[in-house]
N, CA, C and O atoms as a Tinker XYZ file with bonds, in Angstrom:
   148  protein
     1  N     70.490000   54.235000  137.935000    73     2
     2  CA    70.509000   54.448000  136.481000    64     1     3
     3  C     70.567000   55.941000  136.170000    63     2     4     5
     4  O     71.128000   56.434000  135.191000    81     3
     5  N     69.949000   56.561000  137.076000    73     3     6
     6  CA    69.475000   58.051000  136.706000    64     5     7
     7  C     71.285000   58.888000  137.091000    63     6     8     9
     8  O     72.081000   59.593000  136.470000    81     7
     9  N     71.223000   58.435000  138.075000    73     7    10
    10  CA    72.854000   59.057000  138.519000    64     9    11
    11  C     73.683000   58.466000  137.406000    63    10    12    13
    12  O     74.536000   59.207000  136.918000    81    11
    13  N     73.594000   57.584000  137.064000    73    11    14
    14  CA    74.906000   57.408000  136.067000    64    13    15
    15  C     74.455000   58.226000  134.912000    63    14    16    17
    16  O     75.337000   58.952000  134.453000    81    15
    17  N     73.220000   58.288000  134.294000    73    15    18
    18  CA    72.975000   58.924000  133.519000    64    17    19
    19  C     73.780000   60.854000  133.634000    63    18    20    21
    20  O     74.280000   61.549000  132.750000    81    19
    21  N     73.626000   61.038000  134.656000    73    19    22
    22  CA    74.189000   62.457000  135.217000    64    21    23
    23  C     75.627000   62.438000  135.116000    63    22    24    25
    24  O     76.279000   63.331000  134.574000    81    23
    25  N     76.010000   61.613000  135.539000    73    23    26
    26  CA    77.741000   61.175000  135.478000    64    25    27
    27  C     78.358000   61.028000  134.361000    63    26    28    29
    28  O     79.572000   61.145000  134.195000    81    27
    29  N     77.614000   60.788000  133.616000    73    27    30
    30  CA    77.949000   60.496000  131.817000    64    29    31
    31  C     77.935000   61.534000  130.782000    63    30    32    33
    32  O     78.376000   61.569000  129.634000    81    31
    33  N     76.972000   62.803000  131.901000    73    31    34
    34  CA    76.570000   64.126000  130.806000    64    33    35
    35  C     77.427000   64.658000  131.482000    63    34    36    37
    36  O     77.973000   65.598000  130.905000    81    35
    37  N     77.852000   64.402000  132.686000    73    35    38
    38  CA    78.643000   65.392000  133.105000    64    37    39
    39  C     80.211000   65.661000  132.158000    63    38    40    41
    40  O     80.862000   66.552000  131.613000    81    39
    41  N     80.218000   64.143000  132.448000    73    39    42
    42  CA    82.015000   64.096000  131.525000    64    41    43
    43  C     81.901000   64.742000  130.066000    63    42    44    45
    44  O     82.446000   65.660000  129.454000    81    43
    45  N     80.962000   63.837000  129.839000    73    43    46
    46  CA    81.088000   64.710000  128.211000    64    45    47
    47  C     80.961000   66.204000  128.203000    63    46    48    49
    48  O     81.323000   66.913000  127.264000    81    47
    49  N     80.459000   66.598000  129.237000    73    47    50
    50  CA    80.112000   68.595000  129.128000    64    49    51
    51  C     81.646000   68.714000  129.495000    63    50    52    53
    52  O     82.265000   69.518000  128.798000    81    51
    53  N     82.224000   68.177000  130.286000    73    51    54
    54  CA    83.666000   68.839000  130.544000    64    53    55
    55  C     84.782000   68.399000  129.354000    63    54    56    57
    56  O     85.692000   69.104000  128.918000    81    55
    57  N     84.471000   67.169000  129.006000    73    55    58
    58  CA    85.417000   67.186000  127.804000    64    57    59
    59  C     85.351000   68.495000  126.598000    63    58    60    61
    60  O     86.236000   69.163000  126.064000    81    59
    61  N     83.657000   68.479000  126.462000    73    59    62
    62  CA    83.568000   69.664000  125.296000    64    61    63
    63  C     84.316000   70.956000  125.326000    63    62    64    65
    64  O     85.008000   71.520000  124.479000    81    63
    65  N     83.987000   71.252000  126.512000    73    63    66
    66  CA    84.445000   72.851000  127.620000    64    65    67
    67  C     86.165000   72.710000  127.550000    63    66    68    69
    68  O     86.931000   73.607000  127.196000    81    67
    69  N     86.641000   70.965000  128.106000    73    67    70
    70  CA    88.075000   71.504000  127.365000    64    69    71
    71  C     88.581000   71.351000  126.378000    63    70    72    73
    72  O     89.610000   71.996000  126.175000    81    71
    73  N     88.165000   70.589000  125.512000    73    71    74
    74  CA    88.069000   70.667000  123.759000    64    73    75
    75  C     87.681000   72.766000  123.717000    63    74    76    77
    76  O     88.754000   73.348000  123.560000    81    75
    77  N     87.105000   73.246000  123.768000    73    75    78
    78  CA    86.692000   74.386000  123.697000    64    77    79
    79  C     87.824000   75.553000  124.346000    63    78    80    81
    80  O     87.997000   76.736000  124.052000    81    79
    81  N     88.338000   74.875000  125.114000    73    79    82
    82  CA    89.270000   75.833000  126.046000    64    81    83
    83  C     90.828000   75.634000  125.717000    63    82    84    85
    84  O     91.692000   76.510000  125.671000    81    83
    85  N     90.935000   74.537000  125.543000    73    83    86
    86  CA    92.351000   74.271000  124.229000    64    85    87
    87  C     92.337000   74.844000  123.208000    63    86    88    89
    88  O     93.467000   75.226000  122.904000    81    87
    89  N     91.452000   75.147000  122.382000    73    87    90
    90  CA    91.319000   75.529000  121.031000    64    89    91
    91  C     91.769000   76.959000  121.179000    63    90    92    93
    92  O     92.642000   77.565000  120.559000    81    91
    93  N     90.742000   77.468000  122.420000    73    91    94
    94  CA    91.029000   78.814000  122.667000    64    93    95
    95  C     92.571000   79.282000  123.003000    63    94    96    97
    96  O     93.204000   80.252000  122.587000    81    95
    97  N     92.865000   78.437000  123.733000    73    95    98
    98  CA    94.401000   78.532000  124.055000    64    97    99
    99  C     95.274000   78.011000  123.214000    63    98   100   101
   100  O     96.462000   78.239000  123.442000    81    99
   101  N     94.965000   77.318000  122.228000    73    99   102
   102  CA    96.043000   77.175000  120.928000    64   101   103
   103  C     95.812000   78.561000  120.064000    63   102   104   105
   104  O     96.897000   79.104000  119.859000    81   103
   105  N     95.145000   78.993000  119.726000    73   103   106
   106  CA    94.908000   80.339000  118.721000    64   105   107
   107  C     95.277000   81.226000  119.260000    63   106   108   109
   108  O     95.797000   82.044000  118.501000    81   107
   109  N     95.263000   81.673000  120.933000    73   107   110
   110  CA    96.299000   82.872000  121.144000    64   109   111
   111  C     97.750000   82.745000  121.099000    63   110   112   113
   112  O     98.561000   83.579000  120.696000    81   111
   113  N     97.994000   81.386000  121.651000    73   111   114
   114  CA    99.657000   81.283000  121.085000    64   113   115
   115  C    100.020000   81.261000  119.848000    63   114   116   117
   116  O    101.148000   81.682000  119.592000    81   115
   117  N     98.955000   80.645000  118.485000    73   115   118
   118  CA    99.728000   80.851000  117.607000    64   117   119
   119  C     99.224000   82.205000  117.126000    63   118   120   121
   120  O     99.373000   82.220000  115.904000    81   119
   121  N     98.599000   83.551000  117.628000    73   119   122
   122  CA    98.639000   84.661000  117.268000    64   121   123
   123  C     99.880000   85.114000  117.768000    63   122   124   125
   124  O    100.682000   85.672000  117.018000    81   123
   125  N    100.088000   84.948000  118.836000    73   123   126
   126  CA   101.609000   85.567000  119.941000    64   125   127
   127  C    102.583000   85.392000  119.048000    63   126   128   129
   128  O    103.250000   86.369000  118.709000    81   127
   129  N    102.961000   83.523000  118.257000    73   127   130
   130  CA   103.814000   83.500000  117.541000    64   129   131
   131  C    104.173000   84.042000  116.474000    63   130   132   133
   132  O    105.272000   84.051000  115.920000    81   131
   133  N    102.856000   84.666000  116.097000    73   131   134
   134  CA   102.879000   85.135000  114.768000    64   133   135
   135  C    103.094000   86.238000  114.764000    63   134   136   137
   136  O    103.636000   86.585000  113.714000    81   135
   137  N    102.852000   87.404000  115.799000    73   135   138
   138  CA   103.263000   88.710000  115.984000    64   137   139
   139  C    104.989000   88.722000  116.303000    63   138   140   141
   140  O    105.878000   89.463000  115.884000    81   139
   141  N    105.006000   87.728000  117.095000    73   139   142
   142  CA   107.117000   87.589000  117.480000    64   141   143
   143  C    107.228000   87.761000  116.175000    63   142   144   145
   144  O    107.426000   88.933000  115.856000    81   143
   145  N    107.139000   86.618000  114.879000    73   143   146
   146  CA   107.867000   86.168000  113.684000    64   145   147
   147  C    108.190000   87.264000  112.864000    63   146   148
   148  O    108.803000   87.088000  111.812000    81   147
């Protein structure tokens, strides 16, 4: 029970981190685009 419990926080911490790390990497491209335009 306890391990799945760990297995379950784990995913969700990595989903957040790449929810968090996309975001980051969508806003420098659309700064990049916006300096090209």
């Amino acid at each position: 029970m306890w391990k799945l419990l760990q297995i379950t926080t784990l995913q969700i911490n990595s989903k957040i981190v790449g929810i968090h790390i996309f975001r980051k990497f969508l806003l420098v491209l659309l700064r990049r685009t916006h300096v090209n335009l």
